[in-house]
KETIDREN-232157 format. One record per residue: residue in one letter; x, y, z of N, C-alpha, C, O in turn. Coordinates in steps of 0.2 Angstrom, whole numbers, padded with zeros to 4 digits, always signed. Each point is the difference from the previous one (the first is absolute). Last residue first. Example, Ala and Ser with C-alpha at 12.3 -4.5 7.8 and 13.67 -1.06 7.14 Angstrom:
# residues 2
S+0064-0011+0035+0004+0006+0001-0004+0005+0003+0003+0006+0001A-0001-0034-0001-0004+0006+0000+0004+0006+0000+0005-0001+0003
END
This chain:
# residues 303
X-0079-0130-0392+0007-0004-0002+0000-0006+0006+0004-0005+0001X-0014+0028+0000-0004-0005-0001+0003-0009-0003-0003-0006+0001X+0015+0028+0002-0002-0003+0006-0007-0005-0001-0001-0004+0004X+0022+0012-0019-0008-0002+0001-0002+0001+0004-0005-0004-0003X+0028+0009+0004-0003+0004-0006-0007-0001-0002-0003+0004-0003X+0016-0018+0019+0001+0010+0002-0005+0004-0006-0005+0004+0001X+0007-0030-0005-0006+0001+0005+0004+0008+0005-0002+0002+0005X+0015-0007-0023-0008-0001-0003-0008+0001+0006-0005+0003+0000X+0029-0005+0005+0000+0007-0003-0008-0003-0004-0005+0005-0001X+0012-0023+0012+0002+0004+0005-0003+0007-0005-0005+0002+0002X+0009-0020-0016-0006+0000+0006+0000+0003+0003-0006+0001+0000X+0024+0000-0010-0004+0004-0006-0009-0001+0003-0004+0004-0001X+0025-0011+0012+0001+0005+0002-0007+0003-0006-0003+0006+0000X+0006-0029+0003-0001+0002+0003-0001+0010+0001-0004+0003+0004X+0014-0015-0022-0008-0002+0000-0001+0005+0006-0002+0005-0001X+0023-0006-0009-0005+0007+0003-0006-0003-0001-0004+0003-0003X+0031-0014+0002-0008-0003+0001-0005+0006+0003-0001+0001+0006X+0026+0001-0017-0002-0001+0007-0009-0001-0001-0003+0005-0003X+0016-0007-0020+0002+0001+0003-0003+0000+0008-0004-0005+0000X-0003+0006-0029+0004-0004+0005+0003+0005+0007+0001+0006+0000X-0024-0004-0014+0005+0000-0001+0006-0004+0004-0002-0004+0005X-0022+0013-0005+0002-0001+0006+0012-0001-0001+0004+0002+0004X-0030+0009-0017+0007-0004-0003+0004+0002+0008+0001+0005+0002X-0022+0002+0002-0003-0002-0007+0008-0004-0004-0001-0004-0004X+0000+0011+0026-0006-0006+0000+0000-0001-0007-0001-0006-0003X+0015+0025+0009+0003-0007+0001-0004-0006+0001+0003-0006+0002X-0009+0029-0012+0005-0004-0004+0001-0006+0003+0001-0005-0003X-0020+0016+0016-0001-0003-0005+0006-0002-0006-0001-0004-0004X+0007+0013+0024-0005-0005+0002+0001-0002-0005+0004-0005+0000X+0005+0026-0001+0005-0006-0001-0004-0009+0003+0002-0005+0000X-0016+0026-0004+0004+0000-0008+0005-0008+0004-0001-0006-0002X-0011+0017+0019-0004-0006-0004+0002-0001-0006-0003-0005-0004X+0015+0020+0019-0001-0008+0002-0004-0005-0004+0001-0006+0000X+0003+0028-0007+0003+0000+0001+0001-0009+0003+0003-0004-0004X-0020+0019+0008-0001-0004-0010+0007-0004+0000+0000-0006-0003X-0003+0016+0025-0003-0005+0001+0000-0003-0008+0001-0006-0001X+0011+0026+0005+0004-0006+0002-0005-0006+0001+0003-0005+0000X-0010+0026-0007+0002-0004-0007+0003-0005+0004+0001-0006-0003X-0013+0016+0018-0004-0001-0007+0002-0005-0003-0002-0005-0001X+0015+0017+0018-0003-0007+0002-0004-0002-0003-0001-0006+0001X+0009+0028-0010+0007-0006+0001-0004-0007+0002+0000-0005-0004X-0016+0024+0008+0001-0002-0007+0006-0006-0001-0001-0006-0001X-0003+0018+0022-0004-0007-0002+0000-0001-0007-0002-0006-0002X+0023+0019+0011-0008-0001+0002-0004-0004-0002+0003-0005-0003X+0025+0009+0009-0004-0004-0001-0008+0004-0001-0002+0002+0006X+0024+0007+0006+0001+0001-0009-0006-0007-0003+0001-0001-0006X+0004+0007+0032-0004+0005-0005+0001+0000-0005+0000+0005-0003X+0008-0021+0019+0005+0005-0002-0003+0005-0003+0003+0005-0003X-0018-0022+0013+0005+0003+0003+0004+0004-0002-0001+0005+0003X-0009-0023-0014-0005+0006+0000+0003+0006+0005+0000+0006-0003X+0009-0028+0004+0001+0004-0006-0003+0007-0002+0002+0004-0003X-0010-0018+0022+0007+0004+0000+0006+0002-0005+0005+0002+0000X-0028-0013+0001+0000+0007+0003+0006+0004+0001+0001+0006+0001X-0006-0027-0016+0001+0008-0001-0001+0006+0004+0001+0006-0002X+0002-0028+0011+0005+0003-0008-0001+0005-0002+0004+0005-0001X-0019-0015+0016+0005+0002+0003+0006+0002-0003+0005+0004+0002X-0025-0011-0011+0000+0004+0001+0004+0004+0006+0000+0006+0003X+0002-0027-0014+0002+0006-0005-0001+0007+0004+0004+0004+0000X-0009-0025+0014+0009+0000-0002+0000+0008-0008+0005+0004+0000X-0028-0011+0008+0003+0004+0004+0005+0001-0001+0002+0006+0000X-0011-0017-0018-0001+0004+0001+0001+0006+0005+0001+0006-0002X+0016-0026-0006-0007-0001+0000+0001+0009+0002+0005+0003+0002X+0014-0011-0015-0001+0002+0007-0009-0002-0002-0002-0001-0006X+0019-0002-0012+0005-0001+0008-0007+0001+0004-0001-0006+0003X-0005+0014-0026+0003-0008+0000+0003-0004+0005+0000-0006-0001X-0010+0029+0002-0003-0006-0002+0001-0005+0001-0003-0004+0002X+0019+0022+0002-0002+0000+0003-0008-0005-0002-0002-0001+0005X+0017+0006-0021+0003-0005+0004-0004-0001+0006+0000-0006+0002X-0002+0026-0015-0005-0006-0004+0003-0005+0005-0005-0002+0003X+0019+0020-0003-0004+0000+0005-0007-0006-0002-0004-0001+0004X+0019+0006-0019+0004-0002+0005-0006-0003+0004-0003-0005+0000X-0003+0017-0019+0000-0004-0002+0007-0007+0006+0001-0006-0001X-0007+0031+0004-0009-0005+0001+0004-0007-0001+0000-0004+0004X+0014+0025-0006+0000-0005+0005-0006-0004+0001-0002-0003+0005X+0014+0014-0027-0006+0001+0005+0001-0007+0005+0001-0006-0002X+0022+0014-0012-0008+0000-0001-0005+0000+0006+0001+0003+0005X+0026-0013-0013-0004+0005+0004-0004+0002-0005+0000-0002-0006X+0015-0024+0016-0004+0008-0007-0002+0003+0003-0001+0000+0006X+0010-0027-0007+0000+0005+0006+0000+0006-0005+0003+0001-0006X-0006-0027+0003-0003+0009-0002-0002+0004+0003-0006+0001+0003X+0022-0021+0004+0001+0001-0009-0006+0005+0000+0003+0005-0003X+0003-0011+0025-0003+0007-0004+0002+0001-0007+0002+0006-0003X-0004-0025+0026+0000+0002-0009-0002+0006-0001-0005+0001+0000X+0002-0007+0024+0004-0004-0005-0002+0005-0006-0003+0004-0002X+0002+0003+0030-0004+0000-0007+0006-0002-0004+0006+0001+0001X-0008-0007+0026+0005+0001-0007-0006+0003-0005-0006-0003+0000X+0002+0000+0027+0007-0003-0003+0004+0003-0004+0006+0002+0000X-0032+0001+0013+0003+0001-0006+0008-0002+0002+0001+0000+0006X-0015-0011+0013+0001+0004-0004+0004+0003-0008+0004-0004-0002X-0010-0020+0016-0009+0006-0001+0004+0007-0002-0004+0003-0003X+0020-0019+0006-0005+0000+0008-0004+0006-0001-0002+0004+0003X+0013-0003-0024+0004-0005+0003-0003+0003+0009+0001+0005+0002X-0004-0002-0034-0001-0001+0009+0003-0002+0006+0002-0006+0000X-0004+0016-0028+0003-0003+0004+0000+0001+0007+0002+0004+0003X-0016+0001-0030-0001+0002+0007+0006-0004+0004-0003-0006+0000X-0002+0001-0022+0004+0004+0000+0000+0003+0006+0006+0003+0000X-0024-0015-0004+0006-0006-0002+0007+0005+0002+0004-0003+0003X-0027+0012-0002+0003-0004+0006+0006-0003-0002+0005-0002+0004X-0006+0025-0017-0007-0004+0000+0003-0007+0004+0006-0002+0000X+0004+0025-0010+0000-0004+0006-0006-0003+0003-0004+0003+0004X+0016+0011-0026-0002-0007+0003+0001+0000+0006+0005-0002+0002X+0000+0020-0010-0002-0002-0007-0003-0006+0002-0005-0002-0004X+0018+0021+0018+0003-0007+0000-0004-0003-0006+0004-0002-0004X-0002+0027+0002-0004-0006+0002+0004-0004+0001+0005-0001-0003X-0003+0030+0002+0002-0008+0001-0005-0004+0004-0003+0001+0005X-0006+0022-0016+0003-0003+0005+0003-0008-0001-0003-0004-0003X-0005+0027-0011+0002-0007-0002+0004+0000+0008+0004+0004+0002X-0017+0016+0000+0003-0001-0005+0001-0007+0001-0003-0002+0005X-0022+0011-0001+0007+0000+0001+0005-0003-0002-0002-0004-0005X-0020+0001+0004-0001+0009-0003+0008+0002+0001+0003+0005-0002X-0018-0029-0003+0005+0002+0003+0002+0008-0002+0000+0003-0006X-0024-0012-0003+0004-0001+0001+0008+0004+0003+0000+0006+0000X-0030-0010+0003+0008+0004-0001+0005-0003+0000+0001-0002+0005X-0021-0015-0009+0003+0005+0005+0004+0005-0001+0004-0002-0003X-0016-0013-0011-0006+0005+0002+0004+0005+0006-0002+0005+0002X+0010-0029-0009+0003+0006-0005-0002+0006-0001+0002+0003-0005X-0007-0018+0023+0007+0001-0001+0001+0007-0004+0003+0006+0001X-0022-0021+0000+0001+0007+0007+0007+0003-0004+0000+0005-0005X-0004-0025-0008-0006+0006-0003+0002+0007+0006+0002+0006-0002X+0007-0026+0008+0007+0002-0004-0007+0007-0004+0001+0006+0000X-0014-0018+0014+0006+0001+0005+0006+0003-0003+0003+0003+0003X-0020-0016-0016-0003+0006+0004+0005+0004+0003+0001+0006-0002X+0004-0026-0005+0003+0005-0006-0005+0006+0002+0002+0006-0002X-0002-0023+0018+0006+0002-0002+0001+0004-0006+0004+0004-0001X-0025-0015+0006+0003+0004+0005+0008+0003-0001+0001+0006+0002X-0008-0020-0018-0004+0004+0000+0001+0006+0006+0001+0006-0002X+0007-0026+0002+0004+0001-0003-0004+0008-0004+0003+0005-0003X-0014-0021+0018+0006+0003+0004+0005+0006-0008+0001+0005+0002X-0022-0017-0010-0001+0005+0006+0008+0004+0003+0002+0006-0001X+0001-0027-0016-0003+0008+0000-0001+0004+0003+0003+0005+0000X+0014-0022+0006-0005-0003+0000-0004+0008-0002+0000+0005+0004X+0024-0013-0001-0002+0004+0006-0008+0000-0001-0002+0003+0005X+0016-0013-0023+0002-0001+0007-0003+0001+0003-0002-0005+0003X-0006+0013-0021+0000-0008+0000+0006-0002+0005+0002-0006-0001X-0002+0028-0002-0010-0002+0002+0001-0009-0001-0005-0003+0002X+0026+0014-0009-0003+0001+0008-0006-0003+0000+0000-0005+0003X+0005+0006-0025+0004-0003+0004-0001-0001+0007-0001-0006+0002X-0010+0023-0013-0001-0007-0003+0005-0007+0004-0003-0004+0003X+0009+0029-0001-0005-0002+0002-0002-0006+0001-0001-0003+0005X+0023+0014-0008-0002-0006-0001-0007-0003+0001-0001-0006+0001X+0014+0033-0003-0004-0006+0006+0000-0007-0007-0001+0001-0006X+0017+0019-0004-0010-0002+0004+0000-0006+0002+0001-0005-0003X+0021+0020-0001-0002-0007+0000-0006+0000+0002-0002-0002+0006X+0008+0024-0015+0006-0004+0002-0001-0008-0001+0001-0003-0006X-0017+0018+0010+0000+0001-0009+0006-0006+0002-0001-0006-0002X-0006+0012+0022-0003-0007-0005-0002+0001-0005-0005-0002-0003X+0021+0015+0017+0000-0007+0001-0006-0004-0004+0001-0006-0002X+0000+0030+0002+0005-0004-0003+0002-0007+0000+0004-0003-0004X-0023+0012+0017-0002+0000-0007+0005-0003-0005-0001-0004-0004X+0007+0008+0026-0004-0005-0003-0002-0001-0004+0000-0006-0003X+0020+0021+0010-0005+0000+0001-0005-0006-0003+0001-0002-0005X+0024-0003+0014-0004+0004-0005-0006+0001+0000-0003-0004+0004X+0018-0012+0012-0001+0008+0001-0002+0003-0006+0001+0006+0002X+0004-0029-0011+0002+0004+0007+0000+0006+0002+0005+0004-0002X-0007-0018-0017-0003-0001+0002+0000-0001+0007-0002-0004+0004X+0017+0016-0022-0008+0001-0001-0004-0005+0002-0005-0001-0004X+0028+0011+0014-0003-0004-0002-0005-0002-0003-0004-0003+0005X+0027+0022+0001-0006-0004+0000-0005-0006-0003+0002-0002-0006X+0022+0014+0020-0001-0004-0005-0009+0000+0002-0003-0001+0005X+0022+0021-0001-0004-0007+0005-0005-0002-0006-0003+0003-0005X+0014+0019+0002+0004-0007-0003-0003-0006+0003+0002-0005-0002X-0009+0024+0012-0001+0003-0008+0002-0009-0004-0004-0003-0004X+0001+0004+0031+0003+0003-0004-0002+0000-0007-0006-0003-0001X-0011-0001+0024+0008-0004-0005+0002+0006-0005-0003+0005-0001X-0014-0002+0025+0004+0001-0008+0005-0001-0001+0005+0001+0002X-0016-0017+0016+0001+0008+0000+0002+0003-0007+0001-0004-0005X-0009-0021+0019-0004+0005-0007+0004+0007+0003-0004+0004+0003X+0010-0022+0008+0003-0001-0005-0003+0005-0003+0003+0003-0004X-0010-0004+0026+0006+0003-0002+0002+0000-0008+0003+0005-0002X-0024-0013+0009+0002+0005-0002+0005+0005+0003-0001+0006+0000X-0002-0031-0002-0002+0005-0006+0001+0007+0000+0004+0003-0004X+0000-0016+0026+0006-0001-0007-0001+0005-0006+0003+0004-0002X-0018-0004+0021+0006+0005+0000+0002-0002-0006+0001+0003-0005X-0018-0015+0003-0001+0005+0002+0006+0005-0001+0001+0004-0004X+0000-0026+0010+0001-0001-0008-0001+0009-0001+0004+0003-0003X-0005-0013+0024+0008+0003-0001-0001+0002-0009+0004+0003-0003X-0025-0007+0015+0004+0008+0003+0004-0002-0004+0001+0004-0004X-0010-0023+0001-0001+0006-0005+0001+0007+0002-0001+0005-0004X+0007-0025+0014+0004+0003-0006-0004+0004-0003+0001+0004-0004X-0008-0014+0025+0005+0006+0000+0001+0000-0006+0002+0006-0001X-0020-0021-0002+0000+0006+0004+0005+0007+0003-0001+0006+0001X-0002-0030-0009+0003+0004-0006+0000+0009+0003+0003+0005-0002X-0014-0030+0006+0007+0002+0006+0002+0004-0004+0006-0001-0002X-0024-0008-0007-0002+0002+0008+0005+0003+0002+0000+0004+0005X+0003-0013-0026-0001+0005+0000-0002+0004+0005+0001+0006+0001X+0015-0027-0002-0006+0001-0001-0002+0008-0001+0005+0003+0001X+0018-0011-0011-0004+0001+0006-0007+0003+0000-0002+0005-0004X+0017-0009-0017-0001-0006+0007-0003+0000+0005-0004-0005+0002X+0010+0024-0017-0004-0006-0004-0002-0003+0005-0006+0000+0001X+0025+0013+0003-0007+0004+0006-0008-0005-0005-0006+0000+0003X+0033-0012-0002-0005+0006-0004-0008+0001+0003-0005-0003+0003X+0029-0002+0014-0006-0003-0006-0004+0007-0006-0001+0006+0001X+0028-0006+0011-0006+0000+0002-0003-0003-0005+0002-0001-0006X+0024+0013+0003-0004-0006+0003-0007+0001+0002-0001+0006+0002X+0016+0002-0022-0005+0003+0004+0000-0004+0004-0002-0005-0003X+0024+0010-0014-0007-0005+0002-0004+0004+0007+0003+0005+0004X+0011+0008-0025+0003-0004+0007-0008-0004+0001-0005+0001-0002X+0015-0002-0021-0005+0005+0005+0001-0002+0006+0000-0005+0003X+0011+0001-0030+0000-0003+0006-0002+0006+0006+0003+0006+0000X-0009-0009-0029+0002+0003+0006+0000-0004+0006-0005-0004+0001X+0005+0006-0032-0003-0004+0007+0003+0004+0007+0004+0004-0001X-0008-0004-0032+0003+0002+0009-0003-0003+0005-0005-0004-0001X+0006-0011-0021-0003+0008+0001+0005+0004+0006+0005-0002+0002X-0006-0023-0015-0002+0006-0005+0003+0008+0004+0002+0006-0002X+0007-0032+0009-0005+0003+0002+0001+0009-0005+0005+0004+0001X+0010-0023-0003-0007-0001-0002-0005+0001+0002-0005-0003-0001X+0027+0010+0012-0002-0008-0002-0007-0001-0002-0004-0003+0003X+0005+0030-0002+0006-0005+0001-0001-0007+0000-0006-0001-0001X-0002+0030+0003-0002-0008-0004+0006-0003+0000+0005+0003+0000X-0005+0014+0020+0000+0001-0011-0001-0007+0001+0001-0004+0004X-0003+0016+0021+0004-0004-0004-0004+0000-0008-0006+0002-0001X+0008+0013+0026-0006+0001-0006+0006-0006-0003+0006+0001+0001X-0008+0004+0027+0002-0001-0008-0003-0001-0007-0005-0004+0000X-0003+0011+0023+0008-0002+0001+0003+0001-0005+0005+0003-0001X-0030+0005+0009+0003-0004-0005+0008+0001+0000+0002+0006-0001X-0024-0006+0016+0004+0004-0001+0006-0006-0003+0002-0005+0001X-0027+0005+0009+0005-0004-0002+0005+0002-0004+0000-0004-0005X-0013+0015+0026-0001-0001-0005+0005-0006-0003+0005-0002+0003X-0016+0005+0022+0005+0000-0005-0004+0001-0007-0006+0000-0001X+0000+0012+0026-0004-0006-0005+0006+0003-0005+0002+0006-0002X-0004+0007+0022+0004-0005+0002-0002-0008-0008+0000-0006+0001X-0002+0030+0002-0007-0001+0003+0001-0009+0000-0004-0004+0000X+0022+0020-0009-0001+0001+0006-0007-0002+0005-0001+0001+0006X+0007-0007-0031+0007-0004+0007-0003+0004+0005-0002-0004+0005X-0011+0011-0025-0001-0008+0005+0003+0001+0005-0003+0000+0006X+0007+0017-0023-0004+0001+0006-0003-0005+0005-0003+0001+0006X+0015-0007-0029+0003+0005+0005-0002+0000+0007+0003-0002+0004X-0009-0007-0025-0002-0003+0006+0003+0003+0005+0000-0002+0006X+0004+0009-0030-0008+0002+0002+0000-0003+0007-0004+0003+0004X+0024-0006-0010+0000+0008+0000-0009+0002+0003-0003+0004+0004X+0013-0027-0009+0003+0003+0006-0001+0006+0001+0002+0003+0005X-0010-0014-0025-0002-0003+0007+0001+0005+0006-0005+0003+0004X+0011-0001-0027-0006+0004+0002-0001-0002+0007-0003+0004+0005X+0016-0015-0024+0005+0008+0001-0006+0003+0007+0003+0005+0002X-0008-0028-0007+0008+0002+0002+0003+0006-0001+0005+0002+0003X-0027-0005-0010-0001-0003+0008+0010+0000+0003+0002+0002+0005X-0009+0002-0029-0002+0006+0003+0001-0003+0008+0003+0004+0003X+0003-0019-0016+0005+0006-0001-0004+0006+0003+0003+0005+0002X-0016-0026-0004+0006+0001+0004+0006+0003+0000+0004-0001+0004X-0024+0004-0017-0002-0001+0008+0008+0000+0004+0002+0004+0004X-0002-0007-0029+0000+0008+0004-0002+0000+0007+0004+0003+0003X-0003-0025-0011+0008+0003-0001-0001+0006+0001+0004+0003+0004X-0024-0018-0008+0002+0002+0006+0007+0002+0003+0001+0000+0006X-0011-0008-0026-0003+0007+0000+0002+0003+0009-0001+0006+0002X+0008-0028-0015+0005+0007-0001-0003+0007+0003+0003+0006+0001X-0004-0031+0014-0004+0002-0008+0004+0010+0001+0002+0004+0004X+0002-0016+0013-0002-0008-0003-0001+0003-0006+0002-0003-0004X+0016+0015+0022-0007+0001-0004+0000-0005-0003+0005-0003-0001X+0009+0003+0026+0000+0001-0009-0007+0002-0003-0005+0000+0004X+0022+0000+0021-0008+0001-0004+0000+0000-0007+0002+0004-0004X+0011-0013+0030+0000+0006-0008-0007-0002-0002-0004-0004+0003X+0014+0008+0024-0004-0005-0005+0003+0005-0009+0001+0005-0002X+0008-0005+0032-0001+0002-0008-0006-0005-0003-0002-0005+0003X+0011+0002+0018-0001+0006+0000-0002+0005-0007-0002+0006-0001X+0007-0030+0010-0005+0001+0005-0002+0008+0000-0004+0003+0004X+0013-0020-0025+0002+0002+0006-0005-0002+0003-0004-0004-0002X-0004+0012-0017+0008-0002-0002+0001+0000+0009-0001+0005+0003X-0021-0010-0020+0003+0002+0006+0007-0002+0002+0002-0006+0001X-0019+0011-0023+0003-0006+0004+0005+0002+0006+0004+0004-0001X-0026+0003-0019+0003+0004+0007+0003-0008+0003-0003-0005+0001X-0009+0014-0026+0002-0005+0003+0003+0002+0006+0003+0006-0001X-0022+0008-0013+0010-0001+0002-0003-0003+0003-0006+0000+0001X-0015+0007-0008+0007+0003-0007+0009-0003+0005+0006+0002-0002X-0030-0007+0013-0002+0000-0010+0007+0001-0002+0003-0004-0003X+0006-0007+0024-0005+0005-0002-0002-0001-0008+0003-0003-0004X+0010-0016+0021-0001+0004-0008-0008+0003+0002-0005-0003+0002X+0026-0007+0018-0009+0001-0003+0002+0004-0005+0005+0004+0000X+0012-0015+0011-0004+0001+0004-0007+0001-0003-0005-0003+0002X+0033-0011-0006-0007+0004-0004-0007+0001+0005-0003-0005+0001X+0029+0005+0007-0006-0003+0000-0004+0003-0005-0001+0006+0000X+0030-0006+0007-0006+0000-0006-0006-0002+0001+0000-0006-0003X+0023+0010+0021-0007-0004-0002-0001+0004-0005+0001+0006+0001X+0022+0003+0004-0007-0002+0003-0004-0002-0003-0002+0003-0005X+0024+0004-0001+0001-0006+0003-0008-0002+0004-0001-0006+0003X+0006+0026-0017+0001-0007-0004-0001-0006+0004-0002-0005-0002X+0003+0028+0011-0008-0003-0002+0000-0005-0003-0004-0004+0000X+0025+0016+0002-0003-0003+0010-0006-0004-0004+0001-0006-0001X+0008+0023-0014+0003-0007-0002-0002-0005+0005+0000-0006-0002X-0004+0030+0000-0005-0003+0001+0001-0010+0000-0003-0005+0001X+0018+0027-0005-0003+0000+0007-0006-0005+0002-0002+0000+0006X+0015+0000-0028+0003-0004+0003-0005+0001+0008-0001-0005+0004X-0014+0004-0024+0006+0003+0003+0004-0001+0004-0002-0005+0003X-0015-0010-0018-0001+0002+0007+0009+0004+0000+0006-0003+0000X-0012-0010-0020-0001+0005+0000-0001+0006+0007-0001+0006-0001X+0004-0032-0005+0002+0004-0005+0002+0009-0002+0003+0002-0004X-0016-0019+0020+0009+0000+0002+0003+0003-0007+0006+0002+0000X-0031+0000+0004+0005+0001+0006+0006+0000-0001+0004+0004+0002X-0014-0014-0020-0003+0007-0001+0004+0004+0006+0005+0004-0001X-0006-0027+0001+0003+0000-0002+0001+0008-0004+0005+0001-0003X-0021-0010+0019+0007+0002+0002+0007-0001-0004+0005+0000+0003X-0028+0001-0009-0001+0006+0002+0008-0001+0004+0003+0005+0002X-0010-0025-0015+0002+0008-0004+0001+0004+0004+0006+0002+0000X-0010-0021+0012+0004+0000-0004+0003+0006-0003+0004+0004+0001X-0028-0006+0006+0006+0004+0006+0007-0002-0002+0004+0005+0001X-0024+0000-0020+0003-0005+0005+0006+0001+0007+0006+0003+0000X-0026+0011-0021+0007-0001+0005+0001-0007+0004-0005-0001+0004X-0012+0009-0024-0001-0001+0008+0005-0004+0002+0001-0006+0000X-0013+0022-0019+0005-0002+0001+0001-0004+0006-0001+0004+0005X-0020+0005-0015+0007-0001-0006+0004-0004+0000+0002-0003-0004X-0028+0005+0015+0009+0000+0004+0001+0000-0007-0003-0003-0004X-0018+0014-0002+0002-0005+0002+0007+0000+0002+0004+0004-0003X-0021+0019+0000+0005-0005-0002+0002-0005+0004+0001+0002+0006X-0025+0011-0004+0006-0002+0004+0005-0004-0004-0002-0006-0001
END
């Protein structure tokens, strides 16, 4: 995990707004600038009561965001009808007041991150996380961006970036960490996806999940939004739901008949690959202790 590089102040970021905000968008100058929360890769300050921008902290995270502005609205398409926002990008802005890279203003999401709430009350989202996925998973295009640590087969993912083993086991304590690389072992014993490259949102693990009176709301970030196998999506169902809350996820994902128990294989290796990266370099940004306890105790039961 590369360190912040860069880290914007709300000063700069309206001096970046009035520099460069179109004339249709010139209304947005005159509203509030809150700095709201820094993910691993952007800075997010909220413009208003309807926008936010987003910057990148570090250079590696500038494809993220060029894919997520050209890719958002097209791969989250199939949300708007099952009533959950995307964050839909308004504006793309150029390096400017001493800030290096590109940047974007998103329309904002209201509600809490699905992080926050207990996990007892999570029960209707995983019907809606359910539909949501697998609306978003249909075949992407030829030109739909890929990402080698998303939707690839496994094996290419850990020539790609191998596990943190070492690392994890001195967080999460040998045994457990043991169990988990057992779990990434099913995985890659599974068939792999026999279908074409389906659209990923790439992330949707609790921080990324938005809520509002216990139902889905919003999927955020699709800096790695791609096409590839849907195991590496549906993994989220670990990280979000206890047992019964999955098995109500996958019943109706299971529903469209493009799923069999192989995809649940890799989507459980799937959860124990992003377990063990984020125990083993937690890095900066939203506090996944909790969320990496939660997915330890789906993935151990002895945990």
């Amino acid at each position: 995990m590369p360190e912040v590089e860069v880290q914007p102040t709300a000063a700069q970021v309206r001096r970046l707004l009035e520099a460069q905000l179109p004339q249709e968008l010139r209304g947005l100058l005159d509203r509030s600038l809150t700095p709201v929360a820094q993910g691993w890769d952007n800075a997010l300050f909220r413009l208003g009561t309807a926008h936010a921008v987003r910057l990148p902290v570090r250079r590696a995270a500038v494809p993220c965001l060029l894919h997520e502005a050209r890719w958002t609205a097209v791969a989250g398409a199939p949300l708007a009808p099952l009533g959950i926002a995307v964050p839909r990008p308004v504006f793309r802005g150029r390096p400017g007041a001493g800030y290096p890279w590109p940047w974007t203003v998103v329309r904002w999401i209201d509600g809490e991150a699905v992080a926050t709430l207990p996990v007892a009350r999570r029960g209707r989202l995983a019907a809606d996380l359910a539909h949501a996925l697998a609306a978003v998973h249909r075949p992407a295009p030829a030109e739909a961006p890929r990402n080698p640590h998303r939707g690839v087969p496994l094996g290419a993912r850990l020539r790609t970036a191998p596990p943190p083993w070492p690392a994890a086991a001195a967080a999460l304590e040998d045994r457990r960490t043991e169990r988990l690389r057992g779990v990434v072992d099913d995985g890659l014993r599974a068939a792999p996806w026999p279908g074409p490259p389906v659209w990923l949102h790439g992330d949707p693990h609790p921080w990324n999940l938005v809520h509002r009176h216990g139902r889905l709301a919003g999927l955020l970030d699709f800096g790695d939004v791609c096409a590839g196998d849907p195991a590496s999506d549906l993994a989220g169902a670990w990280l979000a739901f206890d047992a019964p809350q999955r098995a109500a996820f996958r019943g109706i994902v299971d529903t469209t008949g493009r799923y069999d128990d192989d995809v649940w294989r890799r989507a459980a290796a799937w959860a124990a690959l992003y377990t063990a990266a984020v125990a083993a370099n937690p890095g900066s940004g939203p506090d996944f202790g909790a969320v990496v306890r939660h997915a330890v105790s789906q993935l151990d039961p002895d945990a």
